[in-house]
VEXLOTOR-965516 format. One record per residue (C-alpha): x, y, z. Coordinates in pm, whole numbers, plus 50000, padded with zeros to 5 digits. Layout:
// VEXLOTOR-965516
XYZ/...
// end
This chain:
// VEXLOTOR-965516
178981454458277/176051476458211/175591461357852/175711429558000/172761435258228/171081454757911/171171419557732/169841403858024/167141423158118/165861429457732/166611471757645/162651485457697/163421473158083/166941494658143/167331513958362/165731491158596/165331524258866/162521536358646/160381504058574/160731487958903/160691522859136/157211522559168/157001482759263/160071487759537/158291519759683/155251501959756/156961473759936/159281492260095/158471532360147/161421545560296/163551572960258/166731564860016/169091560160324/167051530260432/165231546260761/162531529960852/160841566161002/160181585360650/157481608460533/155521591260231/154061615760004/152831605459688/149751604459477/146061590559574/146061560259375/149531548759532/148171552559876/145211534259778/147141508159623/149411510859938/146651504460196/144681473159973/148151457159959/149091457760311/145521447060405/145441417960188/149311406260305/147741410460678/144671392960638/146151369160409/148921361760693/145921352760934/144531331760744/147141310960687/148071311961029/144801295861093/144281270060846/145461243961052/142351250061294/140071256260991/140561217160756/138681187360844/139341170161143/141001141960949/144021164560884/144991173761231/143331193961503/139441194261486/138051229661456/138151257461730/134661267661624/132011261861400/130381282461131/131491303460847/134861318860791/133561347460503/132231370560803/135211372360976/137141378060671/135231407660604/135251421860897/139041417960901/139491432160572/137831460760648/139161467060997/142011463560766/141481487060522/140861514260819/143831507561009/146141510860694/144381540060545/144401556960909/148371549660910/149051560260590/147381592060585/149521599260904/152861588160715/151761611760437/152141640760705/155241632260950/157321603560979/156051569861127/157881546061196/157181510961008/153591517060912/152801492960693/154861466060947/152161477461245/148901474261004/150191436260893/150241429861253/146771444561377/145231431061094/147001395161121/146791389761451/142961400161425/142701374161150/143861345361309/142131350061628/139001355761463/139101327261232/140431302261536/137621315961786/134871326561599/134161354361850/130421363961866/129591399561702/129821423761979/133471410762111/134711408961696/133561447361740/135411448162015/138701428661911/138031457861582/137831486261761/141311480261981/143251474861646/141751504961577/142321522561852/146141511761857/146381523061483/144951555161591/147581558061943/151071545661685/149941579361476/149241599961774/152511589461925/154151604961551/152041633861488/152631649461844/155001681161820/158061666462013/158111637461815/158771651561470/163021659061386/164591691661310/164051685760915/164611718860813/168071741160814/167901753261161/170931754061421/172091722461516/175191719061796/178421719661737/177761744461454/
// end
C-alpha cells in the first residue's frame, strides 16, 4: 500500500505528514485529537501568515456575499448605495487584520475556542454590510469598533482564570 501511494504522490513528496503539516495547521490549528479549544503556539511568521489568511477568507466571503448588490442594475437588484467599494475594503481588511491578530495572540496563550471561525465572521459580516450600505465614516468606525470589541470579549471570556482546564498532572476524581 505505502509504495503504492509513493508512486502516486512522486518520492520527494512522502511522507505526506511532513510536506503538507504546515498547510493543514494553518487551516485547521487544532490539537491532534480534533478539539476545536487548543493552544496554538508556533513561530511569528506562521501567526502572521495565520492572521492575513483568515482576513482575506473573511473579507473575501463579504464580498462575495455582496456582489449581487454591487453589478449593474441590468443584472439584478440596482445598488444599495453609491460610491466606491476600495474604502470599505480597507477598512475591513484592516479591522480584519486586528481582530485576527488580537485572537491569535490570545490562542497563542490559552485555549480559544474556534478562533479563526469567529474572525471570518466579524470580518464577513462587516464586509457585506459595509459594501451593501455604504455606511458614512463615523458609523463604519462604529460597525469597526464592535467587531472589535467582540474579538476583544471571545478572548476575555478564554483568558479568565476559571476558564482555562486542569492541563497539567494534578488530582483529578476518581483517582
Amino acid at each position: 500500500m505505502e509504495r503504492v501511494r509513493r508512486r502516486t504522490l512522486g518520492c520527494n513528496l512522502w511522507p505526506p505528514g511532513r510536506v503538507l503539516l504546515g498547510v493543514i495547521e494553518l487551516l485547521t490549528p487544532s490539537s491532534p485529537d480534533n478539539d476545536e479549544e487548543a493552544v496554538l503556539p508556533g513561530p511569528l511568521w506562521r501567526h502572521a501568515l495565520w492572521v492575513a489568511g483568515i482576513t482575506v477568507l473573511g473579507v473575501g466571503l463579504g464580498w462575495a456575499g455582496a456582489l449581487f448588490r454591487i453589478g449593474p442594475e441590468e443584472y439584478g437588484l440596482p445598488p444599495a448605495a453609491p460610491g466606491p467599494v476600495w474604502p470599505y475594503l480597507v477598512a475591513w481588511t484592516v479591522t480584519g487584520l486586528a481582530a485576527a491578530a488580537v485572537l491569535r495572540a490570545a490562542a497563542a496563550r490559552v485555549p480559544v475556542y474556534s478562533p479563526g471561525g469567529i474572525a471570518v465572521v466579524l470580518t464577513m459580516l462587516g464586509t457585506r454590510l459595509s459594501l451593501g450600505w455604504r455606511p458614512e465614516a463615523p458609523v463604519l468606525g462604529a460597525m469597526a469598533g464592535a467587531a472589535l470589541t467582540a474579538a476583544a470579549i471571545w478572548c476575555a471570556l478564554a483568558l479568565r482564570p476559571g476558564s482555562r482546564r486542569d492541563l497539567g498532572g494534578g488530582v483529578t476524581s476518581g483517582g
